[in-house]
Backbone as CSV, one residue per row, in Angstrom:
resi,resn,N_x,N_y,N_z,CA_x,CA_y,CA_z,C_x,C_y,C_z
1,UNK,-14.904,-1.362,-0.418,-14.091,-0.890,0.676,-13.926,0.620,0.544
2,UNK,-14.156,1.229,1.781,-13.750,2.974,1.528,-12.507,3.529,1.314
3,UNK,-12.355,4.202,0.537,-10.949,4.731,0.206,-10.216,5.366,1.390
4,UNK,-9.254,5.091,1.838,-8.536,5.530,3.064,-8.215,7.040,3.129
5,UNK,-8.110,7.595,4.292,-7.839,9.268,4.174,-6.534,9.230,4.999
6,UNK,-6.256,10.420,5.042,-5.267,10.545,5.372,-4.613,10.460,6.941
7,UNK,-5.392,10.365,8.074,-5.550,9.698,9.207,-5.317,8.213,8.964
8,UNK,-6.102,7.083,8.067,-5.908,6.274,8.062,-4.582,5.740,7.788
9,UNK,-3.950,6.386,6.595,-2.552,6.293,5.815,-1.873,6.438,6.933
10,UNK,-1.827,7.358,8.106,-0.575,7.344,9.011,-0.309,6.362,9.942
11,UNK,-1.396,5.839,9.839,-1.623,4.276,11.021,-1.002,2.761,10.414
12,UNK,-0.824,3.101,9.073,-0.428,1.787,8.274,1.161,1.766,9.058
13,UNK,1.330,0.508,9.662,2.742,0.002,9.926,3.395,-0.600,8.575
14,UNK,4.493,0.242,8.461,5.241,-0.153,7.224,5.036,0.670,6.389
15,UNK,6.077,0.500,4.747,5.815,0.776,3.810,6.422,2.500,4.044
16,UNK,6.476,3.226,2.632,7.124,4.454,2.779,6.651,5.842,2.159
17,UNK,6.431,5.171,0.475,5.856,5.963,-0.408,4.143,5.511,-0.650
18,UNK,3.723,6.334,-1.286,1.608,5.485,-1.397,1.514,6.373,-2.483
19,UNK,1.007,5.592,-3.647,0.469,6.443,-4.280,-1.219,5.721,-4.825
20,UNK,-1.647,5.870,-6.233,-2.940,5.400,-6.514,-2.636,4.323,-7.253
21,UNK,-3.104,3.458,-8.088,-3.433,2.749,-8.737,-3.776,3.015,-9.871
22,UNK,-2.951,2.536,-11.384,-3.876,2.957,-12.594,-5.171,2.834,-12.615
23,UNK,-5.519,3.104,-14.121,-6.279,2.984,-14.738,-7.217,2.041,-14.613
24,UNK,-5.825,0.716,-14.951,-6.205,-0.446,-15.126,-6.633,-1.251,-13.424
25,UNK,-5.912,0.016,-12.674,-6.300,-0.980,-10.960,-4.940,-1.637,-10.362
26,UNK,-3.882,-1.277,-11.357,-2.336,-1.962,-11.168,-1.757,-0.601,-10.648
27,UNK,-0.778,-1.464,-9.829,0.179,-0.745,-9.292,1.985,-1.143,-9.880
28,UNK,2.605,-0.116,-9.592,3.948,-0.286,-10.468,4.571,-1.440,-9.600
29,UNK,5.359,-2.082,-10.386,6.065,-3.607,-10.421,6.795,-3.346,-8.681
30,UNK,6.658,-4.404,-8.229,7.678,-4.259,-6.754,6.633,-3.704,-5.588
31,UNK,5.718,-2.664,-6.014,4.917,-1.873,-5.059,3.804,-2.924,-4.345
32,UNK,2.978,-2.557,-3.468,1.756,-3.769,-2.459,0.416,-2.907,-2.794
33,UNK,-0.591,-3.611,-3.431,-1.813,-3.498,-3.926,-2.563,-3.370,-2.695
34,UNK,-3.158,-2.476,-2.171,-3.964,-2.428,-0.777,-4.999,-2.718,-1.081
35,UNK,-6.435,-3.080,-0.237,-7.673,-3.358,-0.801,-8.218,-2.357,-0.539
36,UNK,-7.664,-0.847,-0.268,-8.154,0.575,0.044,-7.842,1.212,-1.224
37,UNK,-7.303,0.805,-2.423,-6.873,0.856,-3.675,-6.415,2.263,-3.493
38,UNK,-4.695,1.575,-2.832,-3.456,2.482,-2.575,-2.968,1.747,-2.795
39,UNK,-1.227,2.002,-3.727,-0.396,1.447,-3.676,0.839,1.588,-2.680
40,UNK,1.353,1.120,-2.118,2.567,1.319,-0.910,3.650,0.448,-1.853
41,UNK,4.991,1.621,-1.295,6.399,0.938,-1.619,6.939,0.865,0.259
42,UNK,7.903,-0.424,0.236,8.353,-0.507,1.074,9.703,0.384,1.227
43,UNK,9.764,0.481,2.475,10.741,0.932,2.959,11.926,0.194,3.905
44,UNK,13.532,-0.066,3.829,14.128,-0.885,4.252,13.898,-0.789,5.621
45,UNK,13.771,0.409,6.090,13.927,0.885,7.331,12.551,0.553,8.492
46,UNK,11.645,0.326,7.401,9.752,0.474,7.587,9.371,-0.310,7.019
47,UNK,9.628,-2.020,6.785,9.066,-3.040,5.879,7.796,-2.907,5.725
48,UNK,7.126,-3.571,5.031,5.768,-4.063,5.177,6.149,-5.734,5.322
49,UNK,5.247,-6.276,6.230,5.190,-7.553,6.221,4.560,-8.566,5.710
50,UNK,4.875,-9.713,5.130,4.312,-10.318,4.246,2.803,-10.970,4.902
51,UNK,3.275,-10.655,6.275,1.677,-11.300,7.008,0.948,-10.492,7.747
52,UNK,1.457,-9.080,6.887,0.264,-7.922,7.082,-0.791,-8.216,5.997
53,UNK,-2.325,-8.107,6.821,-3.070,-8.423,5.829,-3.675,-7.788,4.495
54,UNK,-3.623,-6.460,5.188,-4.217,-5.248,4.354,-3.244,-5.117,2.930
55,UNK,-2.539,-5.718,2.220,-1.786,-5.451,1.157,-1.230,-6.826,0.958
56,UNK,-0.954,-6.859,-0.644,-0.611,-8.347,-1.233,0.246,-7.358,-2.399
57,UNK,1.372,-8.137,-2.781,2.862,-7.584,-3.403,2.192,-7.654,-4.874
58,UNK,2.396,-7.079,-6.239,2.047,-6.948,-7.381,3.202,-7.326,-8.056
């Protein structure tokens, strides 16, 4: 999958903060593993939804 740019990142519904992914390919506890290997934190205000497809919770 291609790594997302920054056009793409503004189109994601939801979520607040993004950062990368270790080393290991993990993202910090609580954050959503994208398959664009970005991590997203939600935001109360800006959920991410659990039946958005593009991201699964870590």
């Amino acid at each position: 999958m291609k790594k997302l740019t920054k056009k793409d990142l503004k189109q994601i519904k939801g979520g607040y903060y993004y950062t990368y992914p270790d080393k290991n390919g993990n993202c910090f506890p609580g954050w959503y593993l994208c398959p664009a290997k970005i991590c997203l934190l939600d935001h109360p205000d800006n959920p991410i939804r659990p039946e958005d497809p593009f991201c699964q919770r870590t």
